[in-house]
C-alpha positions in Angstrom: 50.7 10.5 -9.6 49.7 8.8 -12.6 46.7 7.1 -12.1 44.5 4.2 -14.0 41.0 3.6 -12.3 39.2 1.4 -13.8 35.1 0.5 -13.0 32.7 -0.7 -15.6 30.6 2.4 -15.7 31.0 6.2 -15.4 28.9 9.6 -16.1 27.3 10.7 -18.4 25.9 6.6 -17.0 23.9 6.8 -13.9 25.1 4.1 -12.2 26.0 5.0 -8.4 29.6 3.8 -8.4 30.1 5.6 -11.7 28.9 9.1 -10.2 30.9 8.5 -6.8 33.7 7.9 -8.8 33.4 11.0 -10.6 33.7 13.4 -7.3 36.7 11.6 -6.5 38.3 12.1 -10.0 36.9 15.8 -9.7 39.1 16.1 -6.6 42.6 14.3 -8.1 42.2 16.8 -11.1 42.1 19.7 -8.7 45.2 18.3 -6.9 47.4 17.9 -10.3 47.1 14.2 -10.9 47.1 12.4 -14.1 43.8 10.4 -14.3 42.7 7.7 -16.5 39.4 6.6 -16.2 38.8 2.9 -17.9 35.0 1.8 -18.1 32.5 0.4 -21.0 30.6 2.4 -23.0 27.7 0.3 -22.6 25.2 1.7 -20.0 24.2 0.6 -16.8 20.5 -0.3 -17.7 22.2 -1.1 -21.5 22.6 -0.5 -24.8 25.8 2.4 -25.4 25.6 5.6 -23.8 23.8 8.1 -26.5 27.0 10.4 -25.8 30.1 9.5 -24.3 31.2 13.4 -24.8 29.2 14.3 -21.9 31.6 12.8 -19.5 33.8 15.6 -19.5 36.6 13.4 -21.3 39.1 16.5 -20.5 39.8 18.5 -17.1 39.6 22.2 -17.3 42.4 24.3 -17.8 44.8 24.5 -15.0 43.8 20.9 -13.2 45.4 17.4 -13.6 45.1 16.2 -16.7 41.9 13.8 -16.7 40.8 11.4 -20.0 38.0 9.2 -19.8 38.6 5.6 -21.8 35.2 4.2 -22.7 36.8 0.7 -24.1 34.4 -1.7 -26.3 32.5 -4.7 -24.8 29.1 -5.7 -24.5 25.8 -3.7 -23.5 23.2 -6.1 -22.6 22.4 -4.6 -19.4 21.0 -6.2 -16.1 17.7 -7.2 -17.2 19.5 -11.0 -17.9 22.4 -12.8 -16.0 23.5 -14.3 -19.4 23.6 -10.8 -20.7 25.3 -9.1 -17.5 27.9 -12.1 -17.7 28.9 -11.3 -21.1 29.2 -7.7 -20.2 31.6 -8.9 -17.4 33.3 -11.1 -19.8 33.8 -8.4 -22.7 35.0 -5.8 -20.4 37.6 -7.6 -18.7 38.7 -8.4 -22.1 39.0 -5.3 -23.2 40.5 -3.8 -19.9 43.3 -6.6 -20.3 44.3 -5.0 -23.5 44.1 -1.9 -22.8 46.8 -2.2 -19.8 48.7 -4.4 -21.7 49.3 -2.1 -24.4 49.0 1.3 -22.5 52.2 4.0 -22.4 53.1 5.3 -20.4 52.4 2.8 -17.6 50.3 4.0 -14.7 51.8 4.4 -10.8 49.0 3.1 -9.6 45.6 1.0 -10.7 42.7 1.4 -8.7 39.6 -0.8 -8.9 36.1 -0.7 -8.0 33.8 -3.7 -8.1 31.8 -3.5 -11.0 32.1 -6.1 -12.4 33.2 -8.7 -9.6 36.9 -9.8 -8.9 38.5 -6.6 -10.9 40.9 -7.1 -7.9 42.1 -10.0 -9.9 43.0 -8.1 -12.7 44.6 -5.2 -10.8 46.6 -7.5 -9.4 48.0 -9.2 -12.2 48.2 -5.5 -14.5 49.8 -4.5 -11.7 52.6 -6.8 -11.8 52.9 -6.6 -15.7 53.0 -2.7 -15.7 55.1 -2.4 -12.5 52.4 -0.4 -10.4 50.9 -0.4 -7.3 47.1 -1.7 -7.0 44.7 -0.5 -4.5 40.9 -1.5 -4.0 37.8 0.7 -3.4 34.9 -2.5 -2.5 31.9 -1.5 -3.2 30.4 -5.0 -3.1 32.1 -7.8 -1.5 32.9 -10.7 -3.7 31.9 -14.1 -3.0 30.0 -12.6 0.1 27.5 -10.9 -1.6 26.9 -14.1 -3.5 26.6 -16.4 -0.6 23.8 -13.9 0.5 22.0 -13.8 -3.0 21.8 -17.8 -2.7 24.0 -18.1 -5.3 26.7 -20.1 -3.3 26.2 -22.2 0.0 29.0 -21.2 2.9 31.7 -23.5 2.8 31.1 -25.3 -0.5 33.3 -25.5 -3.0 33.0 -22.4 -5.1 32.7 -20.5 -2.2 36.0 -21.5 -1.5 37.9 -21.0 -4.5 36.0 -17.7 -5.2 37.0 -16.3 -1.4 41.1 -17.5 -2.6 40.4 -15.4 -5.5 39.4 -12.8 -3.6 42.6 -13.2 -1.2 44.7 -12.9 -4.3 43.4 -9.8 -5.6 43.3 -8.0 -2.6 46.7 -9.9 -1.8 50.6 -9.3 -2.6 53.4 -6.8 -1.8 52.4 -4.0 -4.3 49.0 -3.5 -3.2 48.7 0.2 -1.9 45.6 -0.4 0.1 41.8 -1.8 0.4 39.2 1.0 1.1 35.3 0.0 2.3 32.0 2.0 3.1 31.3 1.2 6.4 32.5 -0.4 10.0 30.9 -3.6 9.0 31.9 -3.9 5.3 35.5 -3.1 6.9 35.3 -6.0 9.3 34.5 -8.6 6.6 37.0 -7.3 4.1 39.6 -7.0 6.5 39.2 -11.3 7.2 40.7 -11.7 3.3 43.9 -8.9 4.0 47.1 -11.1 4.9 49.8 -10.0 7.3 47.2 -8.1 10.1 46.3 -5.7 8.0 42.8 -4.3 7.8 40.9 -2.7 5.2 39.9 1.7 6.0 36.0 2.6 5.7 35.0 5.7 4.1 31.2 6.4 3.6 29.8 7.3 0.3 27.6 10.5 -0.1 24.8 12.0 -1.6 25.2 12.1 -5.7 22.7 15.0 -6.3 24.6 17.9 -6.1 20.9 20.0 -6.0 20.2 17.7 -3.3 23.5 18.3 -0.8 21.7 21.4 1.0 18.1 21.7 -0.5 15.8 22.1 1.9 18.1 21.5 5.0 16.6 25.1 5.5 13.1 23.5 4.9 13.3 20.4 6.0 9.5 20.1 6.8 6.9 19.0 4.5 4.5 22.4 3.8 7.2 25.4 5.1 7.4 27.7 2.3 10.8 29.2 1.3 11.3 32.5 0.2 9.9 32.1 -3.2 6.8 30.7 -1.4 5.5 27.5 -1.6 8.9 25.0 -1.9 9.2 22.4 -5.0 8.2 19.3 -3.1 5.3 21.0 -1.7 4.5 21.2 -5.3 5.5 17.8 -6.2 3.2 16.3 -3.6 -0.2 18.7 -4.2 0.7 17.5 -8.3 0.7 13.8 -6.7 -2.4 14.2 -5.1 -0.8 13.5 -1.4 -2.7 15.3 1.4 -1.4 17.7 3.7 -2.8 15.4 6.7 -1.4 12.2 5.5 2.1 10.9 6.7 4.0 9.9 3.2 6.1 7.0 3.7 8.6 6.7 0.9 10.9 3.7 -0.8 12.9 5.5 -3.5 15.6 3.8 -5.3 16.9 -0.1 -6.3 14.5 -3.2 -5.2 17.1 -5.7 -5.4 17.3 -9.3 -3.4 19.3 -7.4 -0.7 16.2 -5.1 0.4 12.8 -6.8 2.3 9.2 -4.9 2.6 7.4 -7.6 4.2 7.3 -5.4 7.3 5.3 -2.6 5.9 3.3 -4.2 3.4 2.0 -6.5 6.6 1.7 -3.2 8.9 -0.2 -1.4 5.8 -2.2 -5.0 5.3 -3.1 -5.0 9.2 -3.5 -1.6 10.4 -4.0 0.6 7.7 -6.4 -0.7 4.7 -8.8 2.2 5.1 -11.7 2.9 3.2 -12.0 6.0 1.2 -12.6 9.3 3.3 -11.6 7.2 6.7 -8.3 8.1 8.6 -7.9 4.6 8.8 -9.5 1.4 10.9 -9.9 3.2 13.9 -10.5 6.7 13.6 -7.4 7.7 15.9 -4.7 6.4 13.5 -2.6 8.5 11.4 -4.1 8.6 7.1 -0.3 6.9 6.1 0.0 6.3 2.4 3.4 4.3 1.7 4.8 5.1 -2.1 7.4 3.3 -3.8 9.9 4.5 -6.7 12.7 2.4 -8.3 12.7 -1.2 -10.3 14.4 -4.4 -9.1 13.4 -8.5 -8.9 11.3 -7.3 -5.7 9.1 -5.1 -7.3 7.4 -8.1 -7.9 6.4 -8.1 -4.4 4.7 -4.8 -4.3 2.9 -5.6 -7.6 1.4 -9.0 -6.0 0.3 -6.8 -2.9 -1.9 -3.8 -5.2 -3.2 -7.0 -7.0 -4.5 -8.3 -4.2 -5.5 -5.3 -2.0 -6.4 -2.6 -4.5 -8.0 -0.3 -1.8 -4.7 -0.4 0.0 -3.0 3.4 0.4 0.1 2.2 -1.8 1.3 3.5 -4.8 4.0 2.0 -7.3 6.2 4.2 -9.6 9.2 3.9 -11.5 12.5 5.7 -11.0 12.1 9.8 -10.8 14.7 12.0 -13.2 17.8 13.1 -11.5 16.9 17.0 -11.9 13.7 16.3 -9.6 15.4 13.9 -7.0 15.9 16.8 -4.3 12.4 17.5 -4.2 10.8 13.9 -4.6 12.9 13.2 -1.9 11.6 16.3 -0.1 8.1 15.4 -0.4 7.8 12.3 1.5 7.5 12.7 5.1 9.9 10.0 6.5 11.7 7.2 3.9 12.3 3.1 4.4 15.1 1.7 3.8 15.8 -1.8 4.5 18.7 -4.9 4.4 18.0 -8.5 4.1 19.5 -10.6 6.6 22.7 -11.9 5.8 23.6 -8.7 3.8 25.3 -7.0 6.3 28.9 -6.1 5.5 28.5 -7.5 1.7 27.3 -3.7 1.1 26.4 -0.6 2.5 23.2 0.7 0.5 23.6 4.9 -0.2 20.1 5.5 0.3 20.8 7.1 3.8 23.0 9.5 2.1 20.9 11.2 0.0 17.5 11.0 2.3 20.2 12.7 5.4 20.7 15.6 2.8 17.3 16.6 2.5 16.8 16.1 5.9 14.2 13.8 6.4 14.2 10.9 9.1 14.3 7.0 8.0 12.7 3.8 9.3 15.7 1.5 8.6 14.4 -2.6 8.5 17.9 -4.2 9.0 20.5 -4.9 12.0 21.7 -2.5 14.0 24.7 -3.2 14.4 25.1 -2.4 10.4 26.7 0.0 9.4 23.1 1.8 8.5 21.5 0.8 12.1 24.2 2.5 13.8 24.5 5.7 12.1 20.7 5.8 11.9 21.2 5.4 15.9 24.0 7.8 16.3 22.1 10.7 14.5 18.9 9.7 16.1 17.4 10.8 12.5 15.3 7.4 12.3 13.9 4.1 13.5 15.9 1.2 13.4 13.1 -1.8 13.2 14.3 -5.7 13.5 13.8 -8.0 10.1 10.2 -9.6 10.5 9.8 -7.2 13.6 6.0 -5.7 11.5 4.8 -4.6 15.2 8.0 -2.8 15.9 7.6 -1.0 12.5 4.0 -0.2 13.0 5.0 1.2 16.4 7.5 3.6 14.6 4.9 5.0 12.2 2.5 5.7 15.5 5.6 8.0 16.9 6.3 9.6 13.8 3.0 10.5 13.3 3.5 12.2 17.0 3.6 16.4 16.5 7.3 17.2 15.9 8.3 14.1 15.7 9.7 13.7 12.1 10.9 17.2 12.3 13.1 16.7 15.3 14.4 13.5 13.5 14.8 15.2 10.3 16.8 17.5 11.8 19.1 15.6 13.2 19.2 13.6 9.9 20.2 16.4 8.1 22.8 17.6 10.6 24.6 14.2 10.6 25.0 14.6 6.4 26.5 18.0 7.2 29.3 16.3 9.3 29.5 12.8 7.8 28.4 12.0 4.5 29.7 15.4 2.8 30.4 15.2 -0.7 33.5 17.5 -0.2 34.9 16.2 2.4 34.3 12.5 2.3 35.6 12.6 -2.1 38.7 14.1 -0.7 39.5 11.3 2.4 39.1 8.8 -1.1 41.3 10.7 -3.0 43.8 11.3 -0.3 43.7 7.3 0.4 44.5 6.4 -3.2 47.5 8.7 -3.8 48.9 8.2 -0.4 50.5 5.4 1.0 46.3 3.6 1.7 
């Protein structure tokens, strides 16, 4: 097939859709397909990419052909919504010409959501090129907006955006609508006409260092065969005992993500003074680190400035080439989802803290799409929103000998089976060259 997907970013950008999309295009190449990628060459935290080259703007020899269409709009970046907008403006824009005055015409346009309501435009190429268009969601427009605060359910705009988003997904040529999880399925499914319902796929890990490191290893301190592993290194260089249980937030600190929960359990239970295990001399030593940026750093900034002798440290986003083993080198991870959220997206945090096999307490629903794999694998906690006790509770047991390990484990099993890069890039592919 011929085939135009289009999403605002793509590698040598980090930006997670960008590098999920570039396993599936991996995978189409191998299978003999002509691929078009369409994104901006503005980067994901701004300002153009320093080379576009990088993104492998040709397949090898002897795969589909693959180019790689970095089209010119604006680069502000996130740090503004006035900038962001006029990214979103620019680029759809300049993807509106580009189809327009593309030979030869594509079989089929595929769309991610980046930016918001590219179904829209699909839809209408679509029509002008005589192809099919089909729809991978990776955040569901208005919804995610309602949950922002950005709309009130059942106001106006809510309204009009939601027909909007009926029209995009909507009409006889469109090949299919593909999700990340049971729950984002559900909600799409409620904007497909004519009974049908949108198919769930879940994402996987991005780091391809990170797929099977340390599955082998998956306890903090076991050396490998070369000795003493990389995040055994990484956490003597951070100054993180062997004693203390590491409790790790790595990644994006956006409005969909709480930590009230373990900023009150650290606040209640564990503000211990230097040299003490922690208020009572049976607790666990627990230091809780963050990694990443986002409007709720705020919150963890506000929390060091008022309890300075709390064990919590704030850092900023690690380098891709040492993700496997800073992700190694916490004991068990957090992850979290704002109620409301559910459905709207399905965060890929799990994915990568499954590979490396180590267990997560998950803040959210469980009937999410996170809660119930977290439950199914038994590789975690899943811990109500505003449920600090329940969390505290958690960090007791994982504390417990074995404990992590055992969860790890089957963290890092349930990766093998479900959220394989391999496997789960070639369902995608499969879905958007089939009939979806």
């Amino acid at each position: 097939m011929r085939l135009l997907l289009i999403n605002q970013y793509f590698p040598p950008d980090h930006a997670p859709t960008g590098l999920m999309l570039e396993s599936v295009v991996g995978v189409l190449a191998d299978r003999g397909h002509e691929v078009t990628v369409l994104c901006a060459k503005g980067g994901y935290a701004g300002a153009a990419l320093a080379d576009p080259a990088a993104g492998a703007d040709e397949a090898a020899a002897g795969r589909g052909a693959v180019s790689v269409l970095r089209i010119g709009a604006s680069s502000f970046g996130r740090a503004s919504f006035a900038g962001k907008l006029a990214d979103y403006l620019s680029f759809y824009l300049a993807v509106a010409l580009v189809i327009v005055r593309r030979r030869p015409r594509p079989d089929r346009v595929v769309v991610l959501t980046t930016p918001p309501y590219l179904s829209v435009l699909a839809r209408l190429a679509g029509k002008c090129a005589g192809a099919d268009h089909a729809h991978w969601v990776m955040d569901l427009y208005p919804d995610v907006m309602v949950a922002h605060g950005m709309l009130r359910e059942g106001g106006i705009a809510r309204r009009v955006l939601a027909s909007l988003a009926r029209f995009g997904f909507g009409g006889r040529r469109c090949a299919g609508v593909m999700t990340l999880g049971p729950d984002m399925a559900g909600k799409v499914s409620a904007y497909l006409t004519g009974g049908r319902k949108a198919a769930w796929v879940p994402l996987w890990n991005t780091d391809p260092v990170a797929d099977h490191a340390g599955l082998h290893t998956a306890e903090p301190g076991t050396a490998g065969s070369t000795g003493r592993s990389a995040a055994d290194d990484l956490r003597l260089a951070r100054g993180w005992k062997k004693d203390e249980l590491v409790v790790m937030y790595s990644g994006n600190m956006g409005l969909g993500h709480r930590f009230s929960e373990i900023l009150e359990v650290v606040r209640l239970h564990f503000m211990a003074e230097p040299g003490m295990r922690g208020v009572a001399g049976d607790l666990p030593r627990v230091r809780v680190v963050f990694y990443g940026a986002g409007k709720r750093r705020r919150e963890i900034e506000d929390f060091l400035r008022d309890h300075p002798a709390a064990p919590v440290e704030l850092h900023d986003y690690v380098s891709r080439d040492l993700l496997a083993a800073h992700l190694r080198s916490a004991d068990v991870h957090l992850a979290s989802l704002e109620s409301g959220w559910e459905g709207t997206m399905v965060p890929s945090k799990l994915q990568g803290i499954f590979a490396v096999g180590r267990p997560v307490f998950f803040v959210g629903s469980e009937t999410s799409s996170i809660g119930e794999w977290i439950k199914e694998s038994s590789g975690g906690w899943v811990v109500a929103p505003g449920d600090h006790q329940a969390l505290y509770r958690a960090i007791l047991e994982s504390a417990l000998p074995d404990a992590c390990r055992s969860r790890g484990r089957a963290a890092g099993e349930f990766a093998r089976r479900h959220f394989d890069r391999q496997l789960n890039s070639a369902k995608v592919a499969e879905w958007m060259t089939g009939g979806c």
